[in-house]
Phi, psi and omega in degrees: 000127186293175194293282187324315208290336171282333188275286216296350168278345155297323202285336196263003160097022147294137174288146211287151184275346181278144195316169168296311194273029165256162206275152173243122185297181186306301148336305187304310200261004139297295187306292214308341177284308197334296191319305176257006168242082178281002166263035187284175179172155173336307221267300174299312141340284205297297178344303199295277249283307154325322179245067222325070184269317188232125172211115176304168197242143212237154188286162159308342172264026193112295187307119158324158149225156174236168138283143191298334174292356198265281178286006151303311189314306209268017171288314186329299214270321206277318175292342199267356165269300193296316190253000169242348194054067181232136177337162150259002171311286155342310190247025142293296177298331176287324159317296159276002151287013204040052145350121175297094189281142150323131163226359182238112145322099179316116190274138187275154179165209187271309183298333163293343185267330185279349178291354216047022172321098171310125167262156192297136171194125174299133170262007173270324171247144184264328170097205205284176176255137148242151154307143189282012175277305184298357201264282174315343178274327198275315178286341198039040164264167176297125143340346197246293180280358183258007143327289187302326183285333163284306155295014162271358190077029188250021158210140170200128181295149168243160202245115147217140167043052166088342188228151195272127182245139174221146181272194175299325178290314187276320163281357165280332187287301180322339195288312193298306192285292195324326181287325198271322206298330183274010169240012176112001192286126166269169196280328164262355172280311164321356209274277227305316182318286175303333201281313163341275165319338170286322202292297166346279182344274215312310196295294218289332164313328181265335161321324188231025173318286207325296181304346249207322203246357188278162187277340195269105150021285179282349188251027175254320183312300177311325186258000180256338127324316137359291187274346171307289205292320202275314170324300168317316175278335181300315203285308172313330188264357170279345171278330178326280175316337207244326200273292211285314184296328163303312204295312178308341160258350197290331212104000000 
C-alpha cells in the first residue's frame, strides 16, 4: 500500500499500525493526547501548528506526520496552557529559549500531587462535587483547616442533606493550603490571598460586563474566552511580579 493511501486510511483517527517511534498522522496523535487532555482535537493541532508552535512534516499528498519529537512538543505546549496558564505568546518564547519539552505522561499518585502540579480549570465550570470526606481523603488535608478556609471565606462549600460538596476548584485550593499549611501558613494568612483575587475578578468583570451580560450566544462564547484568556495573562504576569520580588529577598 503506497504511503498517501495508508495515511489516508488513518486519517479518519484510527489507530496507527506503525511502531510508537514511527511518524503519527493527526488522527493518530489525537488519540494518543486524549487520555490526558480530553478537550484535545483535531481542530486544534491544526491551530497550535497554525500559529507555529509546531510543524509536523508533510507527504507529497499533502497528509501531516508528527514525529515523537513532535508530539512531546505539543504534550508540552498543551501542559503548560493547562497548569500554568500560559498565553500562547508566552509559550512560543519559552520554547525557544529552550524550554525542557515533556515526554512521559506523569503517572498519578502522591508524588504528582506533591510536585505542584496545576490542574486544568474552567472559569465556566466548576467540574464535579465531591463530597468533604473524599476531599479530605484526597487531600490529606486537616478537617480543622478547611473549617478555617471556610471561615475566612477562601473556600465555600456548599451544605445538602447534612453534607458538605466542593468542586473542583474549591478542592485544588484545599489541596493547594494544605502544601503551604506545612510551613505554617493558616486560613488568615490567606486573607491577602483572597482579598488579591477579588480585586483580579473584579478589574476583569469590569473589562467584559457588556459582553459577559449580552443575550447574543456568541458574543457571550467570546467574552467568556476572553476571560479565560485575560485570566491567563493576569496569573502569568502575577507569577512575573512574585518571581522579581523573591530575587530581592533571595539576594
Amino acid at each position: 500500500m503506497a504511503v498517501d493511501q495508508h495515511i489516508a486510511t488513518l486519517a479518519a483517527g484510527e489507530a496507527p499500525i506503525a511502531p510508537p517511534h514511527k511518524a503519527m498522522t493527526i488522527g493518530a496523535v489525537c488519540k494518543a493526547l486524549a487520555p490526558e487532555f480530553p478537550d484535545i482535537s483535531i481542530s486544534k493541532i491544526r491551530y497550535l501548528e497554525d500559529q507555529k508552535l509546531v510543524a509536523p512534516r508533510r507527504t507529497p499528498g499533502g497528509y501531516r506526520l508528527y514525529s515523537a519529537g513532535d508530539v512531546a512538543r505539543l504534550r508540552t505546549i498543551l501542559r503548560l496552557q493547562r497548569d500554568e496558564f500560559l498565553p500562547l505568546r508566552v509559550i512560543r518564547q519559552e520554547l525557544a529559549s529552550g524550554r525542557q519539552v515533556d515526554a512521559e505522561v506523569p503517572e498519578p499518585g502522591p508524588s504528582a500531587q506533591s510536585s505542584g502540579r496545576r490542574h486544568s480549570m474552567s472559569v465556566r465550570d466548576g467540574g464535579a462535587l465531591y463530597a468533604l470526606k473524599d476531599v479530605l481523603e484526597e487531600t490529606r488535608a486537616d478537617s480543622g483547616l478547611v473549617r478555617e478556609l471556610e471561615e475566612y471565606g477562601v473556600i465555600r462549600g456548599e451544605a445538602r442533606e447534612g453534607t458538605t460538596w466542593f468542586d473542583e476548584t474549591e478542592r485544588e485550593i484545599i489541596r493547594a493550603v494544605t502544601e503551604l499549611a506545612r510551613y505554617g501558613v493558616g486560613g488568615r494568612n490567606l486573607r491577602v490571598f483572597r482579598t488579591s483575587a477579588d480585586r483580579e475578578s473584579q478589574l476583569l468583570q469590569t473589562i467584559l460586563a457588556p459582553a459577559l451580560r449580552s443575550r447574543n450566544p456568541q458574543r457571550r462564547k467570546e467574552a467568556l474566552e476572553a476571560l479565560e484568556n485575560l485570566a491567563a495573562v493576569a496569573s502569568h504576569l502575577k507569577h512575573l511580579l512574585l518571581i522579581r520580588d523573591l530575587r530581592k529577598i533571595a539576594g
